[in-house]
Structure formats: structure tokens, C-alpha cells
N, C-alpha and C positions, 0 to 999 in steps of 0.2 A: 567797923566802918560806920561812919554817920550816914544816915541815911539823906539825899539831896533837898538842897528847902526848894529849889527852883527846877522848871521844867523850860527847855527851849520850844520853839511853838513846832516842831517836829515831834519832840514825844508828848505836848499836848493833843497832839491829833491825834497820836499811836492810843494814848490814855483816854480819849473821848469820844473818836469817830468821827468829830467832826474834820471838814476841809479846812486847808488854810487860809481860803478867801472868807469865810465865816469865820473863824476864827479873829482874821484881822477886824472885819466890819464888826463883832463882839466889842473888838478891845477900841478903835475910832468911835463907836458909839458910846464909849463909858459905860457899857454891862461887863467885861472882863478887865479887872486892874491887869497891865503890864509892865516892866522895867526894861530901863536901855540898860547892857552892859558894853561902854565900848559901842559897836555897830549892831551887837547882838540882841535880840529881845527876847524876854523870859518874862517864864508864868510863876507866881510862888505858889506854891502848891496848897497854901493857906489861899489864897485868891481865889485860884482853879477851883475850890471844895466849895466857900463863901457861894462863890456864882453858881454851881451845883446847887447845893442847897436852897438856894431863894428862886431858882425855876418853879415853874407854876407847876401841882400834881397833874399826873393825868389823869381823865376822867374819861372814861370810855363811851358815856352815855353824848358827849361832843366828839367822837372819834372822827366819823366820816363828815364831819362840817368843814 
């Protein structure tokens, strides 16, 4: 079995933690690409990783600011 290139924004949240309200405000602002399929919206999981990767590191020494 091929593994899925797309993720719905239900198991994008299950895969990141983040909410769906964030999530959406991600993707309305142009920091997360998504697709319409039909009424459906998905994440490609190439996107999802892209966006991962270009968050900013954490730096502990700005933790509690």
C-alpha cells in the first residue's frame, strides 16, 4: 500500500497538536499551503513538513518572554 500524499485538516491536528481554528488562520494567512478537493480541504504532507521545517528554532534563553 502507498503511503497518503495528503492529510485532511482532522489528521493534520491529530499529526501536530495544533487546533482547527489555527490551523485554518495558518492556512488564510499563506504560512500553511492547502487544497480544495470537491468541499474537502487537505494538507500535502510535503507542505505540512515545508511549514514544519521553516518555523523559527526554539531558543530557550527567550522562553518565558
Amino acid at each position: 500500500m502507498k503511503p497518503l500524499l495528503t492529510m485532511s485538516i482532522e489528521e493534520t491536528r491529530a499529526a501536530t497538536g495544533l487546533g482547527r481554528t489555527k490551523l485554518y488562520q495558518l492556512i488564510n494567512n499563506g504560512e500553511l499551503k492547502a487544497r480544495k478537493i470537491g468541499k474537502r480541504t487537505v494538507i500535502l504532507k510535503d507542505d505540512l513538513e515545508a511549514f514544519l521545517k521553516n518555523l523559527p528554532s526554539y531558543n530557550s534563553q527567550n522562553a518565558g518572554v
